[in-house]
N, C-alpha and C positions, 0 to 999 in steps of 0.2 A: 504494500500500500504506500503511496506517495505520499510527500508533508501534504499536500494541498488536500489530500482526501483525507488523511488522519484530520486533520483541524477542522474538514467538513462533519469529520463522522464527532469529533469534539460537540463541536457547536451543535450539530442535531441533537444531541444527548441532554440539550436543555429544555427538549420540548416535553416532557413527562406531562400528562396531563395530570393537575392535581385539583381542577375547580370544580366546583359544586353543579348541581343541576339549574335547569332555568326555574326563578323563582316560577309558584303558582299562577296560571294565567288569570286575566281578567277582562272580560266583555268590552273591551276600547281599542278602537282600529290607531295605529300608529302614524295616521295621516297631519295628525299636528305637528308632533316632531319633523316630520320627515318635510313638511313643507315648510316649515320656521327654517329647517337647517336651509334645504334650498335658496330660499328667500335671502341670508348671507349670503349663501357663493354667491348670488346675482348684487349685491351690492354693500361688497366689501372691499373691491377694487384692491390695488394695492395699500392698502390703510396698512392694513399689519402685516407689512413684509414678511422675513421669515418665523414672528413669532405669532402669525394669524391662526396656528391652532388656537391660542390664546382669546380670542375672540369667541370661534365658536365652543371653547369649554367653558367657560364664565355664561354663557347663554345656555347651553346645555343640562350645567349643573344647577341652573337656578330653575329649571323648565324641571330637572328631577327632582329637586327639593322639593317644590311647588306640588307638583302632583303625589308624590311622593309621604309629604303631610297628613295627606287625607286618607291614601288606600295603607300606610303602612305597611308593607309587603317588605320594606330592606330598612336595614337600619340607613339613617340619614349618609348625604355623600359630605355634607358642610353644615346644616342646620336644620331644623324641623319648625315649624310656625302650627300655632292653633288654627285647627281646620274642623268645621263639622262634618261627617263621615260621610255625608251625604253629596256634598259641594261636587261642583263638577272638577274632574281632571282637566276637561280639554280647556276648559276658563283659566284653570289655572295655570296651565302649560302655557300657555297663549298671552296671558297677561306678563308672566315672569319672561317671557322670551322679548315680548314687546318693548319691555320696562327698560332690560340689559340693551341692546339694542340702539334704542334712545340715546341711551348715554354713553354708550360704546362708540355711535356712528350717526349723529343728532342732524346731519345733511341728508338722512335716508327716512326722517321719521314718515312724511307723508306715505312714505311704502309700506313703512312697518305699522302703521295706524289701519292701514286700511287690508291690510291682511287680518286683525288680531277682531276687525268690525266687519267683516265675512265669516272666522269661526266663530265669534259668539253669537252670533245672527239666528242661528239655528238650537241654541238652548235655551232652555226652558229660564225666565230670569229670576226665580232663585235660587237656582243650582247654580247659575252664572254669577249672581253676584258674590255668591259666598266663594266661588272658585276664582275671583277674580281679586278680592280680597287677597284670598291667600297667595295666587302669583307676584302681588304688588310687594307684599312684607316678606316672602322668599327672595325677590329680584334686590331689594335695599339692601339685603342682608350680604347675600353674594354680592355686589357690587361694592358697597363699603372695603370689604377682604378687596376686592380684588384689583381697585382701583388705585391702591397703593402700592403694590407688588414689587415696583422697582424696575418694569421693562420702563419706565421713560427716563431714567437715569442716567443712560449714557450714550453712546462710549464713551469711554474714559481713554486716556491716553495709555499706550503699550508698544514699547519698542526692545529689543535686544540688542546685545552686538552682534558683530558678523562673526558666529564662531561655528565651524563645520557642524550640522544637525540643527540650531537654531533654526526659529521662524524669524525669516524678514519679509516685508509688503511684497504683495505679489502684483504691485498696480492701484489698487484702490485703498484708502487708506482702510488703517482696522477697525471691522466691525466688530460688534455682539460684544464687548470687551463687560456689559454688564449682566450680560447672563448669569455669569458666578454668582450675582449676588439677587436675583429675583427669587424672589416667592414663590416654591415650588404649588403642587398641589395637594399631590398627596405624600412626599416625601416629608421625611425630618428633616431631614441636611441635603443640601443641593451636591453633596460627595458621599450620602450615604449609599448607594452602589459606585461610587470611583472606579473605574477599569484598572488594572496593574500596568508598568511600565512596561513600554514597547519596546521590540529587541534593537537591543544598540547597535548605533549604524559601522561598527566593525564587525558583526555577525554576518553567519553564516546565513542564518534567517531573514535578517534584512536584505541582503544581497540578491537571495532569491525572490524577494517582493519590489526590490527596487528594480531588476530587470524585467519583469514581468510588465512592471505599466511602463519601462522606457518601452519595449516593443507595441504593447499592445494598445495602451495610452496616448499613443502619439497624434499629430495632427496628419498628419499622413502617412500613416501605420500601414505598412502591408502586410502584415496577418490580422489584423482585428477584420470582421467579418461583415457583411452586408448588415445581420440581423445583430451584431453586437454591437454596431455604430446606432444601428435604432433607437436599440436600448439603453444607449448611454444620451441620445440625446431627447426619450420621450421621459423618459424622469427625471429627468434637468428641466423638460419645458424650456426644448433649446431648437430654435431653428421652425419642426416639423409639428410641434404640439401647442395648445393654446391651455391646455390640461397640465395644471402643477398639479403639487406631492398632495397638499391639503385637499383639494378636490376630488382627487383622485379614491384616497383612504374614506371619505366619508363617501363616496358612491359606492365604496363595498360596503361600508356599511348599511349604507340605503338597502342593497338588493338581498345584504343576507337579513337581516329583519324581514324583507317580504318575503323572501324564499323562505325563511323559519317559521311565519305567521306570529313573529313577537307582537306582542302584545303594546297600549301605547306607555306604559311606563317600563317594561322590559326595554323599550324602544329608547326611551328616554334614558335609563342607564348606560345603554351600548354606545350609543353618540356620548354623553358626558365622561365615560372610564377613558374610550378611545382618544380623544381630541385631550382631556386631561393629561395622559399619558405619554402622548405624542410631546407636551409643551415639558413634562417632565422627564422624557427622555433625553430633548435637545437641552436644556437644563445640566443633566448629568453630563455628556458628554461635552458641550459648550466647555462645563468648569475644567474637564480634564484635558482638553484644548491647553486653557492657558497655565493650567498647570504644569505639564509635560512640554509644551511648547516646541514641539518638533517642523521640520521644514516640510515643507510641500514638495512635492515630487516634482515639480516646474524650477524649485529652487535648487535642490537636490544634487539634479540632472544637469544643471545648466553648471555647477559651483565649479569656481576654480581653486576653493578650500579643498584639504586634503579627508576626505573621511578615513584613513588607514584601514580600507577597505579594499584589497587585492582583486576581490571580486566584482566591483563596483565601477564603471569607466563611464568618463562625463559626456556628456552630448552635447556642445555651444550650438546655440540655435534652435536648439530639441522644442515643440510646442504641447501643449494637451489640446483632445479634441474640444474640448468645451472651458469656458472661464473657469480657471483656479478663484474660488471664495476667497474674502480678505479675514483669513484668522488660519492656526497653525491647521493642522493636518490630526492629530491624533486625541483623542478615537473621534470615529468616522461620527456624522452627524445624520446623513442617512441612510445608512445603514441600524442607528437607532432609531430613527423614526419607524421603518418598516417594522424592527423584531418589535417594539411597544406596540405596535398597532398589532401585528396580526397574532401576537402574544396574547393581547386584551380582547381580541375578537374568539381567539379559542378558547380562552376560559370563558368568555361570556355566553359563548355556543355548546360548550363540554365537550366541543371536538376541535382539532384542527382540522380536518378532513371533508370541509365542504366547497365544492364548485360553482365555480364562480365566475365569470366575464372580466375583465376592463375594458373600456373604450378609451380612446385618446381623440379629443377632436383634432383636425388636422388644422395647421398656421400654414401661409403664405403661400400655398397652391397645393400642399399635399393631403393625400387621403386622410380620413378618420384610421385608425389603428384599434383592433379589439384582438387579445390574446386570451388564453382560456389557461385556468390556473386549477391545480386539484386540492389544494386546499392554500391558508391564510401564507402559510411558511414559504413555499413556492414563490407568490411577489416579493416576500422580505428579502428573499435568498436573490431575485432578480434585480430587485430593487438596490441589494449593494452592490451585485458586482456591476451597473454599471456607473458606480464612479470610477474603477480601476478601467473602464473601457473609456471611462470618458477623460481618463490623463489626470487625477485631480487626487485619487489616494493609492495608497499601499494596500493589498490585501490584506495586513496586518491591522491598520486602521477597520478594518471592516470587523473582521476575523474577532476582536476584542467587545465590540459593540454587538454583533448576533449572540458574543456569550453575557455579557452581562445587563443588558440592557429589558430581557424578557424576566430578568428580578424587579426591573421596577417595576412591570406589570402584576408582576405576582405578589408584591409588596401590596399595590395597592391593592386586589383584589381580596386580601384578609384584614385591610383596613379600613375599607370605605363600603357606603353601597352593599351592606352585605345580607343576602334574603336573610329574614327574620324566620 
């Protein structure tokens, strides 16, 4: 067996399934969630850069508070509000999503007003008002938390010397420099999963990861393949797709809620753990960024620094297929994103093993894109190697983050949100 497959067959070995079953169902179609979430993708624009799961989790978790209160099926994911048992869910869901919304993205209320006075339109008004009640004093509660978190803080300033292994700018200046210190979600410590140290760039192991993306990585690679340049540039949302990461992860979600017939507060949980998750993934890894603060394979490749790496020869000139990020390299940041989400999606579902589509819609004259997956792990697994296609990490950056990054899921699923 080769490194590259012992560290495959490693990193699978963290898929054990240990989650519970789906809470008890109940008589409520998942159509509020599922159209509140839409309703962001469609006017969230670029607002929240790369920390836009953060949007739709603070909307998420106040949409499962809210309903949440009333059917009590899971212990709380942040807070619980007086609710009488009777109140409606979808008032509530609706109301709290409306609420966060507002004050998340207050240029889009006329849209979000008149979504939230189409579902109440249709219940009965005093199941609506007492469920509308309770998404109000759900939505203030999450909002308070969340509006202080610390994403608008920075960056802050962050430079090194030029010493072999060092991050130095790769072009733009450095971003996320205040990720370390936001407010997770469901974590204690924004390093309470920390990744361990990367192999040092006079190893044997680094050697073998640093050749791998000079060849494969390149801007004009001749072995990387038709279908791996795809894949390095449709989850980058580079070139040939108009479909990012965050859209992309909450349309599985979408389909597996339909496909499972969750229910509308099961529904409610799986959108809120997933998008949570996602923002606490990039979280953990962001910190270990600047902790470890390793170079970019652009920087690397290019250095006329000496790594005392015999196996390692420079490339002047050398490009990646796709923009190298402004922040170090290690551990990979989507490659966390994927193993949190579809970590969070197989314990929400009690399996990994459900099929599934993605579509990619097509930018600038190319086709729409849809590939067929056999279960969550499969996009995760797709999902990182192609930044090593697209010139921008180390398989080792990856490799660290499929193994540790499906604890924070599983962290949070014995801490939050958990059926009663």
């Amino acid at each position: 067996m080769s490194r590259k497959q012992t560290r495959s067959a490693a990193v699978a070995a963290t898929l054990l399934l240990l989650s519970p079953s789906l809470a008890p169902a109940a008589d409520t179609d998942p159509a509020v969630a599922i159209a509140w979430n839409q309703k962001l993708q469609e006017t969230i624009g670029p607002t929240g850069g790369p920390l836009a799961p953060r949007w739709f989790a603070t909307m998420h978790i106040a949409m499962f508070d809210a309903m949440n209160s009333i059917a009590r099926q899971y212990t709380p994911f942040r807070t619980t509000v007086a609710a009488a048992s009777g109140a409606s869910l979808e008032a509530a869901g609706a109301q709290a999503a409306r609420d966060v919304l507002v004050a998340l993205l207050p240029a889009n209320q006329a849209a979000y007003d008149a979504l939230l006075a189409a579902q109440l339109a249709a219940i009965p008004p005093g199941l609506r008002a007492q469920g509308v009640a309770v998404g109000k004093a759900a939505a203030a509660r999450i909002l308070e938390w969340r509006l202080t978190d610390g994403v608008g803080a920075g960056p802050f300033p962050y430079s090194l010397p030029a010493i072999a292994g060092l991050w130095q700018p790769t072009g733009a200046p450095v971003g996320l420099t205040q990720a370390p210190f936001v407010v997770p979600f469901t974590l204690k410590t924004n390093t309470q999963f920390l990744p361990r140290r990367f192999p040092e760039i006079n190893t044997a192991a680094y050697a073998e990861d640093y050749n791998e993306v000079l060849e494969v990585g390149a801007k004009n690679s001749a072995t990387r393949s038709a279908e791996q340049t795809q894949t390095a540039k449709l989850f980058a949302a580079f070139e040939i797709t108009s479909t990012n990461i965050v859209v992309m992860w909450n349309t599985v979600i979408r389909d597996t809620v339909l496909s499972r017939h969750l229910t509308l507060l099961q529904a409610a949980r799986q959108y809120a753990m997933t998008n949570a998750l996602i923002i606490d993934g990039l979280i953990t890894t962001q910190s270990g960024k600047f902790i470890y603060a390793l170079w970019r394979p652009v920087t690397a490749i290019n250095s006329t620094l000496d790594d005392l790496n015999p196996a390692t020869t420079a490339a002047p000139g050398w490009e990646p297929l796709i923009g190298t990020p402004p922040y170090p390299t290690y551990p990979g940041n989507m490659a966390c994103v994927g193993a949190v989400a579809a970590r969070s999606l197989a314990m929400g579902m009690g399996t990994n093993d459900v099929a599934f589509s993605v579509t990619w819609t097509g930018a600038n004259g190319n086709p729409d894109v849809t590939r067929h997956y056999a279960g969550f792990w499969d996009l995760a697994l797709q999902e990182a190697d192609s930044r090593i296609y697209g010139g921008i990490h180390f398989r080792f950056d990856n490799d660290v983050s499929l193994e540790y990054c499906p604890k924070v899921a599983e962290h949070a699923f014995a801490t939050v949100a958990r059926p009663r």
